[in-house]
C-alpha positions as CSV (number, residue, x, y, z in Angstrom):
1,X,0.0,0.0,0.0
2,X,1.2,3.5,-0.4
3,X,0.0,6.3,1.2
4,X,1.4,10.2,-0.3
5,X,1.1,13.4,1.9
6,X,0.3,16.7,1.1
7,X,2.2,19.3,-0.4
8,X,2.6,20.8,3.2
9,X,5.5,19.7,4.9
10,X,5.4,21.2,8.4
11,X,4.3,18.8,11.6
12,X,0.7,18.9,11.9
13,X,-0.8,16.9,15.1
14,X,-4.5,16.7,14.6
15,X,-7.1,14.2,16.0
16,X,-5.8,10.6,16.8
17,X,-2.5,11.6,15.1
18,X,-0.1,8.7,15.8
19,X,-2.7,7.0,18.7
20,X,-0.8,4.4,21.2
21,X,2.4,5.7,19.6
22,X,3.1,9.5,20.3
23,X,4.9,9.0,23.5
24,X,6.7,5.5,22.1
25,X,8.0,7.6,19.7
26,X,10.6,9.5,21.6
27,X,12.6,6.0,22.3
28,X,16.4,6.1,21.8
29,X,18.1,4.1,19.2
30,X,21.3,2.6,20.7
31,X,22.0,0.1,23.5
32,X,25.0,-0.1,26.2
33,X,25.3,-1.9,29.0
34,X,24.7,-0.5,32.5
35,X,27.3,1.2,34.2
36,X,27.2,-0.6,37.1
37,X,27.1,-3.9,35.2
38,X,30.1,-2.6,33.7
39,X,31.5,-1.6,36.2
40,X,31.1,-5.1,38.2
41,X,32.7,-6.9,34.4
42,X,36.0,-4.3,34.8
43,X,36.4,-4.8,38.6
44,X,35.9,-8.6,37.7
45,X,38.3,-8.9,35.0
46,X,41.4,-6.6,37.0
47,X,41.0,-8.9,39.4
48,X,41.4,-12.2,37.7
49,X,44.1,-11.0,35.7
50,X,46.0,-9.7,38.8
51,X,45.3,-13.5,40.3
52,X,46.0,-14.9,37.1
53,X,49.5,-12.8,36.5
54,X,50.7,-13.4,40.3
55,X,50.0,-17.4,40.6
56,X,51.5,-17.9,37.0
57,X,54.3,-15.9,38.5
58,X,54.4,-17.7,41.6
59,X,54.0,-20.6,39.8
60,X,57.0,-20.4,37.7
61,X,59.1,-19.1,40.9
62,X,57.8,-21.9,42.9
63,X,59.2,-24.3,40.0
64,X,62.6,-22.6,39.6
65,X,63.0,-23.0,43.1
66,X,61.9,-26.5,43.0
67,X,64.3,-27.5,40.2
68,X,66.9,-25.4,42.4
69,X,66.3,-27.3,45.6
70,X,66.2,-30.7,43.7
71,X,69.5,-29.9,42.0
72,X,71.2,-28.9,45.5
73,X,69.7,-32.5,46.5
74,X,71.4,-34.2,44.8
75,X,74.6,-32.4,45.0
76,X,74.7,-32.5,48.5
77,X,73.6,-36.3,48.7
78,X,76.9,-36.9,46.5
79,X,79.1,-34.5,48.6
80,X,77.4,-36.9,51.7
81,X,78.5,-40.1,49.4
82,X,82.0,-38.0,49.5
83,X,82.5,-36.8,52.8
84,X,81.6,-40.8,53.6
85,X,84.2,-42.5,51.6
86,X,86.9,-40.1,52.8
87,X,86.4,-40.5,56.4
88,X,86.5,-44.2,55.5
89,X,89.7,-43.8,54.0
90,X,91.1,-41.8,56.8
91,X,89.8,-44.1,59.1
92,X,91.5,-47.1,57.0
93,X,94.8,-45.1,57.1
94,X,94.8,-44.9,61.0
95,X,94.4,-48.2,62.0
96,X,97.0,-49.5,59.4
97,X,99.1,-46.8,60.9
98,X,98.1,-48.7,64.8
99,X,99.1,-51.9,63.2
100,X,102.0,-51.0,62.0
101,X,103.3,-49.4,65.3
102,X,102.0,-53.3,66.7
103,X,104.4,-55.2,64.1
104,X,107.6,-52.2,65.0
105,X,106.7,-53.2,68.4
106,X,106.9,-56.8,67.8
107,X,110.1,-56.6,65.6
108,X,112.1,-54.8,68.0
109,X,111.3,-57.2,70.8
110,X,112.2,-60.1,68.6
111,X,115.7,-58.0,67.9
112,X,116.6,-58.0,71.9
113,X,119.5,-60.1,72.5
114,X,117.2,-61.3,75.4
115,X,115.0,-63.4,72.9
116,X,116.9,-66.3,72.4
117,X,115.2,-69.7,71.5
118,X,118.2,-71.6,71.2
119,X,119.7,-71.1,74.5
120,X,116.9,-73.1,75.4
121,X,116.7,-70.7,78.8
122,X,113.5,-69.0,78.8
123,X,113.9,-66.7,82.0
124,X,115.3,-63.9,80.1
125,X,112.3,-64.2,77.3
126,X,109.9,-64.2,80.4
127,X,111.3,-61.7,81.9
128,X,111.5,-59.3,79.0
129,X,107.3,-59.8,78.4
130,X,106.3,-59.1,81.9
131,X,108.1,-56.1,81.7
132,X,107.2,-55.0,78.3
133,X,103.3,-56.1,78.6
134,X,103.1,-54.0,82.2
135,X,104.2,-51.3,81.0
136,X,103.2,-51.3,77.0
137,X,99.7,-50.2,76.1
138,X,100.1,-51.7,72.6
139,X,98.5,-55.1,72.8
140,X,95.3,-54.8,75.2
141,X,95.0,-59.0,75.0
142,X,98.4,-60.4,76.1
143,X,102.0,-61.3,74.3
144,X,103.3,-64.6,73.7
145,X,106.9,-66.8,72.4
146,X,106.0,-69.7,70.3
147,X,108.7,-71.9,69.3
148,X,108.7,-73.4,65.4
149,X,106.8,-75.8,66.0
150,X,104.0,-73.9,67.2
151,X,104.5,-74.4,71.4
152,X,103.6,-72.0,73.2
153,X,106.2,-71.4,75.2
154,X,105.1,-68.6,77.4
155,X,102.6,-66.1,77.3
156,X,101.9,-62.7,79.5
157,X,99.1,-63.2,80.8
158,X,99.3,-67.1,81.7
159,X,96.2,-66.6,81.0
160,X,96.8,-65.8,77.4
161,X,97.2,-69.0,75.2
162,X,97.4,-71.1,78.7
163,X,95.2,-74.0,76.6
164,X,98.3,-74.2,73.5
165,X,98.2,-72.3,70.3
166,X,94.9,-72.1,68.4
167,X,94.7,-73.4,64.8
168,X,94.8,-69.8,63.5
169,X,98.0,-69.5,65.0
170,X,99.1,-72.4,62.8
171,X,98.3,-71.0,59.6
172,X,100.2,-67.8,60.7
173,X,103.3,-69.5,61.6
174,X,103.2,-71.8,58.5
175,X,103.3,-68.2,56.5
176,X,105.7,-66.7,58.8
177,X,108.1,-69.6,58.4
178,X,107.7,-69.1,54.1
179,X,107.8,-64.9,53.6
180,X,109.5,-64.5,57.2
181,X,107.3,-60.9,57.1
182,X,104.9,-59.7,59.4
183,X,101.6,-61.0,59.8
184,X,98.5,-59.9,61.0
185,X,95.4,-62.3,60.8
186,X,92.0,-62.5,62.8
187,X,92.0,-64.5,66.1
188,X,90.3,-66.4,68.9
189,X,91.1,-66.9,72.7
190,X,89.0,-68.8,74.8
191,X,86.6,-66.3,76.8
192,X,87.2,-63.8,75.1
193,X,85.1,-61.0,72.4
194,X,85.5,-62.2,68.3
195,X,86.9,-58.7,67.6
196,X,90.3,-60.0,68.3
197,X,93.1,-59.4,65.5
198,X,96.7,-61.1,66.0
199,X,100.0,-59.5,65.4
200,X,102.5,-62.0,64.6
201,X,106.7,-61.2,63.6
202,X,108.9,-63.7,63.1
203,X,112.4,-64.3,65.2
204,X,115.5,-65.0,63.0
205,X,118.6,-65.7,63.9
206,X,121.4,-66.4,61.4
207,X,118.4,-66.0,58.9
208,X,117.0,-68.9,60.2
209,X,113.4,-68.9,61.6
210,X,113.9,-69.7,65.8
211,X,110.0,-68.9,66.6
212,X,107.7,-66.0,67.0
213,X,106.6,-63.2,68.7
214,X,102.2,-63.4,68.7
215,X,100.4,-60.0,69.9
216,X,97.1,-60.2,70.4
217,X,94.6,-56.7,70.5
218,X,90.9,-56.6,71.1
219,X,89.7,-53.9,68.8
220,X,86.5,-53.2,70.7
221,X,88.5,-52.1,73.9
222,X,91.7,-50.5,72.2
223,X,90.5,-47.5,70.6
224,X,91.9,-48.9,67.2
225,X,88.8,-48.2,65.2
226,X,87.4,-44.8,66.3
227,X,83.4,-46.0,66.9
228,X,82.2,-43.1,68.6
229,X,83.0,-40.7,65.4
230,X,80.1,-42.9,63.2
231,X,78.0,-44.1,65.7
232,X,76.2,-40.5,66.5
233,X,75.0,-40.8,63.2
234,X,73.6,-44.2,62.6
235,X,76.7,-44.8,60.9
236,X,78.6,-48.5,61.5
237,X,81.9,-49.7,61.2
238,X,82.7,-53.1,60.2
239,X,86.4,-54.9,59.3
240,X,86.4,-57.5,57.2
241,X,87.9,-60.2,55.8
242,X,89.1,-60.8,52.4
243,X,86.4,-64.2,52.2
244,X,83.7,-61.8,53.9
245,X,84.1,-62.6,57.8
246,X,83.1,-59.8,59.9
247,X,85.8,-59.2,62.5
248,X,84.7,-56.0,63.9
249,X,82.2,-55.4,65.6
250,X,82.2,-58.4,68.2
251,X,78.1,-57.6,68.7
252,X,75.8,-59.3,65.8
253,X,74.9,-56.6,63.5
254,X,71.5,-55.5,62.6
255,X,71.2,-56.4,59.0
256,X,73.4,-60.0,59.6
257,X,77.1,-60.5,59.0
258,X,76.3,-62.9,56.8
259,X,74.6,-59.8,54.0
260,X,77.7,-57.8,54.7
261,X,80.6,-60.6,53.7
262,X,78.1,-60.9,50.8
263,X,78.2,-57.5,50.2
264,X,82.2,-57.2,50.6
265,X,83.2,-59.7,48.3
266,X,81.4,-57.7,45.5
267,X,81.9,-53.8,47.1
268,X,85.0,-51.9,45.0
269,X,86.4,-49.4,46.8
270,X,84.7,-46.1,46.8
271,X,81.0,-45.8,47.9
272,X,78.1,-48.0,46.6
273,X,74.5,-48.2,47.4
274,X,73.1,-51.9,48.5
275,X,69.7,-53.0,50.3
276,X,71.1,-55.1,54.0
277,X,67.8,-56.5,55.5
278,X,65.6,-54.6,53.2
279,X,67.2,-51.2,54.2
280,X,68.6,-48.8,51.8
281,X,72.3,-48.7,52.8
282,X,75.0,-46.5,51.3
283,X,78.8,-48.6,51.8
284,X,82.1,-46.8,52.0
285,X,85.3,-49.5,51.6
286,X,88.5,-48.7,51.9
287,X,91.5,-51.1,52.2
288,X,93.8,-51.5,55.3
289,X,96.9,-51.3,54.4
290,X,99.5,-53.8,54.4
291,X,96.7,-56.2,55.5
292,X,94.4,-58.4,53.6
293,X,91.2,-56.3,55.8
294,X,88.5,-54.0,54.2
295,X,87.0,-51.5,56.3
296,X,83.6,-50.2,55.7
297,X,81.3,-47.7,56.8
298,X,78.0,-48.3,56.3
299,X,74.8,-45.6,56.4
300,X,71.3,-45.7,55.6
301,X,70.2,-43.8,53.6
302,X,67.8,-41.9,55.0
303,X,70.2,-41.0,57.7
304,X,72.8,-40.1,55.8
305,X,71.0,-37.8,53.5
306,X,68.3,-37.1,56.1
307,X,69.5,-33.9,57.1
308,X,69.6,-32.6,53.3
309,X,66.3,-34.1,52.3
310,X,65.3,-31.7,55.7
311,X,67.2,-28.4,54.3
312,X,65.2,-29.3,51.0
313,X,61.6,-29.2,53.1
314,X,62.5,-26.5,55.0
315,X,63.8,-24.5,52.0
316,X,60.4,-25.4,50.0
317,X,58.3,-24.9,53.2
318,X,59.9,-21.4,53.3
319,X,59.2,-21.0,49.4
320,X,55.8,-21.6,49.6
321,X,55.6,-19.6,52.9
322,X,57.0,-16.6,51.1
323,X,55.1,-16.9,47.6
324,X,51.6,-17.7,49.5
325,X,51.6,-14.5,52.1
326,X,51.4,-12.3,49.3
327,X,49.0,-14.1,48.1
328,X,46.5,-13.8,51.0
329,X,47.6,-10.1,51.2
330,X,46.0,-9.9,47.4
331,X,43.3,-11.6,48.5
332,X,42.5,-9.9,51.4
333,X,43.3,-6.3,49.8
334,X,41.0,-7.6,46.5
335,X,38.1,-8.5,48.9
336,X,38.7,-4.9,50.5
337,X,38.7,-3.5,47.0
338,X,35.3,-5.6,46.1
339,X,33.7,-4.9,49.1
340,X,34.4,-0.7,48.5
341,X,33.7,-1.3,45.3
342,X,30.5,-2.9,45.5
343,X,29.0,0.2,48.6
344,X,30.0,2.8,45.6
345,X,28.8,0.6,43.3
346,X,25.5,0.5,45.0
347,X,25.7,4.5,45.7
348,X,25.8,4.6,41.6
349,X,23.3,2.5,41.3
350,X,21.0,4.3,43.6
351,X,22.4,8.1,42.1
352,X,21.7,6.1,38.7
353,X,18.2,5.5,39.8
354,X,17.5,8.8,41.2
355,X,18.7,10.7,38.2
356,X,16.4,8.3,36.2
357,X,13.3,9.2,38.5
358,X,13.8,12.8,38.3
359,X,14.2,12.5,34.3
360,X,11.2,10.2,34.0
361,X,9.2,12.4,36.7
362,X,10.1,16.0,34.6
363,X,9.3,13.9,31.4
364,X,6.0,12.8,33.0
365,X,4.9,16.2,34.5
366,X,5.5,17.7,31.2
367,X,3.8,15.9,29.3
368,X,0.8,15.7,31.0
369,X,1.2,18.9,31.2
370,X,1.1,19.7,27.9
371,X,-2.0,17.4,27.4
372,X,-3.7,19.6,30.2
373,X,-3.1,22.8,28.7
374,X,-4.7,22.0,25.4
375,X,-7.6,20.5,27.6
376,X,-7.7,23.9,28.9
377,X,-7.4,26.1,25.9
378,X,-9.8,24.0,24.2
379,X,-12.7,24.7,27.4
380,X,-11.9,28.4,26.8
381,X,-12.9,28.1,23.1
382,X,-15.8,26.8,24.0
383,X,-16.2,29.2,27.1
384,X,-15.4,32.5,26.1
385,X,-15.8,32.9,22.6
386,X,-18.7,34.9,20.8
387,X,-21.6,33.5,19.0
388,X,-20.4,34.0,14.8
389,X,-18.6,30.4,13.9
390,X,-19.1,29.1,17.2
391,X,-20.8,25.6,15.8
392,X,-17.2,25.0,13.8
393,X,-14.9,26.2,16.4
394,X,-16.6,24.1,19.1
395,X,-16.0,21.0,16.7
396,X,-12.3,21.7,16.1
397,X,-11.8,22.4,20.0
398,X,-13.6,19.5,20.7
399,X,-11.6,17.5,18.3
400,X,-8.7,19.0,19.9
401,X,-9.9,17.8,23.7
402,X,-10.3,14.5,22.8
403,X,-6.8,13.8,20.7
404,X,-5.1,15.4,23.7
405,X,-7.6,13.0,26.2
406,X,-6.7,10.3,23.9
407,X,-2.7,10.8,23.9
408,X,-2.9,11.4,27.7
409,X,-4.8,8.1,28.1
410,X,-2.4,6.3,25.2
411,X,0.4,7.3,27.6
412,X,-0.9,6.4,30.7
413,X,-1.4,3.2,28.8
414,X,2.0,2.7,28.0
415,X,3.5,3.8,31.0
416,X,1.2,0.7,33.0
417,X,2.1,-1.5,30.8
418,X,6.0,-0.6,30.9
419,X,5.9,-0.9,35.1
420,X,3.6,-4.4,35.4
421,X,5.5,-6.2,32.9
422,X,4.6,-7.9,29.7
423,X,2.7,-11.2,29.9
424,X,1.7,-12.4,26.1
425,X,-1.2,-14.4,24.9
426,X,-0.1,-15.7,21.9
427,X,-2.5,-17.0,19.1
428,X,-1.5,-18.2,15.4
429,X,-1.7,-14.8,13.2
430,X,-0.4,-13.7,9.7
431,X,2.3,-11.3,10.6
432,X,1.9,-9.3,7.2
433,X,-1.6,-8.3,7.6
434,X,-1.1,-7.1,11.2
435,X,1.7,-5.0,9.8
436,X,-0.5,-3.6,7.2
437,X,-3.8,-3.1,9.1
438,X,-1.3,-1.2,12.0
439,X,0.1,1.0,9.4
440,X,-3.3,1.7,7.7
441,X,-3.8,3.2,11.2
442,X,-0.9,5.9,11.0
443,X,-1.9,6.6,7.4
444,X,-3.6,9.9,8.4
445,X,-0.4,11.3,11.1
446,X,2.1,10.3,7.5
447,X,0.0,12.7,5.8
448,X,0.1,15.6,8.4
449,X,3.7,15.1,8.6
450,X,4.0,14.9,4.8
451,X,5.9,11.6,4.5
452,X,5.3,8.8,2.4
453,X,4.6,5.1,3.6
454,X,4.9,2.5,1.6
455,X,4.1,-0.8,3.0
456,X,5.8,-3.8,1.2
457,X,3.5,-6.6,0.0
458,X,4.0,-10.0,1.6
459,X,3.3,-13.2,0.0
460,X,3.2,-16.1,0.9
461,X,2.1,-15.2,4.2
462,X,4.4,-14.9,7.5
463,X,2.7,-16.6,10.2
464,X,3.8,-16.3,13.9
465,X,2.6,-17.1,17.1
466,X,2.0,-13.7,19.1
467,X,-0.1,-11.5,21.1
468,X,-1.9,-9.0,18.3
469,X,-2.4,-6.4,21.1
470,X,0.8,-6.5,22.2
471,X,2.4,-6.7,18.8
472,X,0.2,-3.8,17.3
473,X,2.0,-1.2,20.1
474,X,5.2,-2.5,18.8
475,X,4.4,-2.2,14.9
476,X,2.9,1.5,16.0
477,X,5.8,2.8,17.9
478,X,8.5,1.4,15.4
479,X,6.1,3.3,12.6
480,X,5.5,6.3,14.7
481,X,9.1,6.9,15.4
482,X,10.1,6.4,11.6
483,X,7.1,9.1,10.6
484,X,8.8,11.7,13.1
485,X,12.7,11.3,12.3
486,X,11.8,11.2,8.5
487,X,9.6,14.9,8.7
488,X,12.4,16.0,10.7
489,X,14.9,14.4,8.7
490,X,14.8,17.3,6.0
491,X,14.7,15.0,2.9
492,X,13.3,16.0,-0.1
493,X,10.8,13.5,-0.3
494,X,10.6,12.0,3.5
495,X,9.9,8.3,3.3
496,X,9.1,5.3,5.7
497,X,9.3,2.0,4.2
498,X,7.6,-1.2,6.5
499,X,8.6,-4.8,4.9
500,X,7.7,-8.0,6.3
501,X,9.9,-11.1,5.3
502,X,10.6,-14.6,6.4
503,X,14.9,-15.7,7.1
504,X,14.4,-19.5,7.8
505,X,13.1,-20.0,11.5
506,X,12.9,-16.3,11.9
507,X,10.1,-13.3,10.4
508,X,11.3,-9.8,10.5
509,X,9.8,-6.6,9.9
510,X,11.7,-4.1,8.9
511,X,11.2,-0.1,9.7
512,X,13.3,2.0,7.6
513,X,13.2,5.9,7.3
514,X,15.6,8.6,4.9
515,X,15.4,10.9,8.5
516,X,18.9,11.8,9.9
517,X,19.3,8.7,11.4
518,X,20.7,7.8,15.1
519,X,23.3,9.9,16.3
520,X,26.1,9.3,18.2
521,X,25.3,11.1,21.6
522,X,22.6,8.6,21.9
523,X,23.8,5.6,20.5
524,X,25.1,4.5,24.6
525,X,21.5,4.5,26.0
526,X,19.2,3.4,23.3
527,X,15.9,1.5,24.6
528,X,16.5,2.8,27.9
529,X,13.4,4.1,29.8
530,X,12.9,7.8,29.6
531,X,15.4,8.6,27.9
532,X,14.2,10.9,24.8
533,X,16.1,13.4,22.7
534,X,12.6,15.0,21.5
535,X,10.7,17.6,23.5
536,X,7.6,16.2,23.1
537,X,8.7,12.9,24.0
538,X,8.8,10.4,27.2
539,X,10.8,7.7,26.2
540,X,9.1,4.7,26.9
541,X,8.2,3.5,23.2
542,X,11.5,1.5,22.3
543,X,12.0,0.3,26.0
544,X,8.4,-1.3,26.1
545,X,8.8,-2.4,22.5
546,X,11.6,-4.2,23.3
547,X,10.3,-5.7,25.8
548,X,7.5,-7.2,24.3
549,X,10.0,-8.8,21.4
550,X,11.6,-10.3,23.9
551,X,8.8,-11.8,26.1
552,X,7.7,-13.0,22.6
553,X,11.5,-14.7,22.1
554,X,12.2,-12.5,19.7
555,X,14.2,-9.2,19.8
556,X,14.4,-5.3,18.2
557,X,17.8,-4.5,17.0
558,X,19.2,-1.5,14.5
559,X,20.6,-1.8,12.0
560,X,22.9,0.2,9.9
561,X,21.2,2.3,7.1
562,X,22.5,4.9,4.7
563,X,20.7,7.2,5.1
564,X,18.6,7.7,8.0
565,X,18.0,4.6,10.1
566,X,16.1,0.6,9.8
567,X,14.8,-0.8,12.9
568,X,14.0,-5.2,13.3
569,X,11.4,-6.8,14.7
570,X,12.5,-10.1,14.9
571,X,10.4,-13.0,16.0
572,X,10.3,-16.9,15.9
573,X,8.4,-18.0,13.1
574,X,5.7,-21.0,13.0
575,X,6.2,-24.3,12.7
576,X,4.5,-25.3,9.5
């Protein structure tokens, strides 16, 4: 349909001009979020990118010092290893060093001219080991002469080898007789500890073997092997045996002696890691020597590198300490922030609010207002004018009363509507014939105004499920507004254009006007409650419009037009 206006091309308001729409009509045409919604998304966002920014920060500090820590680990479990194996070796140096002072001892006895086998007068021999063994602190267990052959021949103590020479003693005399060097080999006396090591040095004459000199030491009682030095930290020392016998300590060991000659026979020297009696166990050997004896010190493992798995705890512990008090300091000072933010955020919601009462209270007031003053002008027509033309000018006042009763009552309408919500009752209806039949209705305000509206024909037909009431305020206001932006528009020939179309699952119908379009000082607040940039406007058209879209699942949206402006009216189609 097309409807053409008069040559005259100023605003006219007349009778019903624009009914339901008038005060619609002053609606912005832009939408921005509220500024306290905004607000709350930039307080929001700072906050989880300063969370975001420290804990990554943290994070990698954390691991640095992690990988720090770990690295330090494992040096200082190696410097443990070290520090082991080197007080095993110093060890292992100091008690060949005590053995060697035994076999000096030993040979310069057997080099007295006292010792004399073949004399065959022992009183000299006997007299020479009381006196040396009273007053020697060298060999803790006693001293004895044996002759070739094995004899004891005397011993200091008596009680020292009283019973005859052990077998062990045989074995060392057999080697002493071949190599003629000093010997030292484990040994037994009756009564007394296992921890017993014998000193033997052979006594030539002529180069011929005569006998030997036998010194015996108990190495738990002498002080040879320094206990005290390991045992403070878990740490035990053991002498070996070339075959694995345990010769020190005399007291069975935790782990079994047995594991340990086990372990010996296989342990290089150095430091080595084995499992005694299914405890981690790190083993220092050194050699003694000049002796066929291994010494070893052996740790586990969780005492030994106890205290540096403790440095690395407390280190971390102290880490995590320092990186997590700034963090509750954030998180404190952000729920401070939050918690001032929110009270002003509150105060500008409440300012925002008050502002928007006083607008929509001046809006209202003026308006009404307005409608009361041409009620009033219209009563003095009638009141106070003379008799010639009074029949016609009592029909235009009276057609003047009731527009201005029926915009007054349109708005009050609205503005009921706006503030109890939208609730539709939707029925199946041809959305292209609503659209016409509603536009039909603003024919007469396009002509006042002088603008052209063309309605679009629609075929097939658009069908939609929707309230007609609430749909036909919609459809008014959107046509209304287009009517009054293209007058004032200043186009040579204003024009409004409606077209109703189907896009898939969707109808739209689609405003357009050639008016000046939507500026950009109220772009922010578009569809916002009394908010209107015309004087004879409240506002509350394109809010309430939108509204209704919405409760219908549907929407109102601009879009861009060159020139002037093109609102939608987007809504769900029917299922066919």
């Amino acid at each position: 349909m097309k409807m053409t206006a008069r040559p005259n091309r100023g605003p006219h308001p007349g009778p019903g001009a624009n009914s339901g729409a008038s005060a619609a009509a002053a609606g912005e045409r832009s939408f921005a979020p509220a500024p306290e919604t905004a607000l709350a998304g930039a307080h929001a966002r700072f906050g989880r990118a300063v969370m975001s920014v420290y804990v990554g920060t943290a994070a990698v500090a954390i691991a640095l010092l992690v990988a720090a820590l770990v690295t330090d680990l494992g040096d200082e479990k190696e410097a443990a290893r070290q520090t082991l194996a080197l007080e095993t070796q110093v060890r292992s140096y100091y008690l060949a060093r005590h053995l060697r002072l035994l076999a000096d001892e030993l040979t310069r006895l057997g080099l007295r001219s006292e010792v004399d086998l073949l004399d065959e007068n022992m009183e000299p021999e006997r007299s020479l080991l009381r006196l040396t063994h009273e007053k020697s602190a060298f060999f803790n267990v006693g001293v004895a002469i044996v002759s070739p052959e094995g004899e004891v021949l005397w011993s200091e103590p008596q009680s020292f080898l009283a019973a005859g020479a052990p077998v062990s003693v045989d074995r060392l005399l057999a080697t002493l007789k071949g190599t003629h060097a000093i010997q030292v080999a484990p040994g037994a006396v009756e009564g007394a500890r296992s921890s017993v090591l014998y000193v033997a040095s052979p006594i030539l004459r002529g180069g011929r073997f005569t006998g030997a000199l036998l010194g015996a030491i108990d190495l738990a009682e002498g002080g040879a092997i320094e206990q005290r030095a390991g045992s403070g930290r878990g740490i035990v020392l053991a002498l070996v045996t070339r075959e694995g016998s345990v010769v020190y300590p005399p007291e069975p060991l935790p782990f079994g002696s047995a594991a340990i000659g086990k372990t010996v026979q296989t342990t290089e020297p150095g430091v080595q890691d084995a499992e005694l009696g299914g405890t981690p166990m790190v083993i220092a050997g050194a050699p003694v020597h000049g002796t066929e004896f291994t010494l070893l010190s052996l740790a586990p493992a969780d005492v030994l590198f106890g205290p540096a798995r403790s440095r690395l705890v407390t280190r971390l512990a102290s880490g995590l300490t320092l990186a997590s008090v700034p963090l509750v300091v954030l998180v404190l000072f952000l729920r401070n922030s939050l918690r001032t933010f929110r009270k002003a955020e509150e105060d500008a919601v409440r300012d925002e609010r008050l502002r928007s009462l006083g607008e929509a209270v001046d809006l209202i007031a003026h308006e009404v207002k307005n409608s009361l003053n041409g009620i009033r002008l219209g009563l003095d027509v009638i009141l106070q004018a003379d008799r010639t033309g009074l029949e016609a000018r009592h029909r235009q006042a009276v057609a003047g009363l009731r527009w201005e009763i029926s915009r007054l009552s349109d708005f009050t309408t609205e503005l009921l509507s706006f503030s109890k919500g939208v609730v539709p009752r939707p029925v199946s209806i041809d959305l292209g014939e609503l659209v016409r039949k509603v536009a039909e209705l603003s024919g007469e305000a396009a002509r006042n105004q002088c603008v052209q509206l063309d309605v679009a024909r629609v075929e097939p037909p658009v069908r939609v499920r929707a309230d007609p009431a609430l749909l036909h305020v919609v459809v008014a206001n959107l046509v209304g507004n287009a009517l009054d932006f293209a007058a004032a528009g200043g186009a040579e020939e204003p024009r409004v254009l409606v077209r109703v179309e189907a896009e898939g699952s969707q109808a739209r119908v689609r405003v357009m006007d050639n008016g000046p379009g939507v500026s950009q000082t109220v772009r922010p607040r578009l569809f916002e409650p009394f908010v209107t940039s015309k004087p004879n406007g409240v506002g509350v058209g394109l809010a309430l419009s939108r509204r209704i879209a919405r409760a219908h699942g549907g929407d109102i949206v601009l879009e861009d037009s060159q020139p002037g402006a093109a609102f939608d009216l987007i809504l769900p189609a029917e299922a066919s």
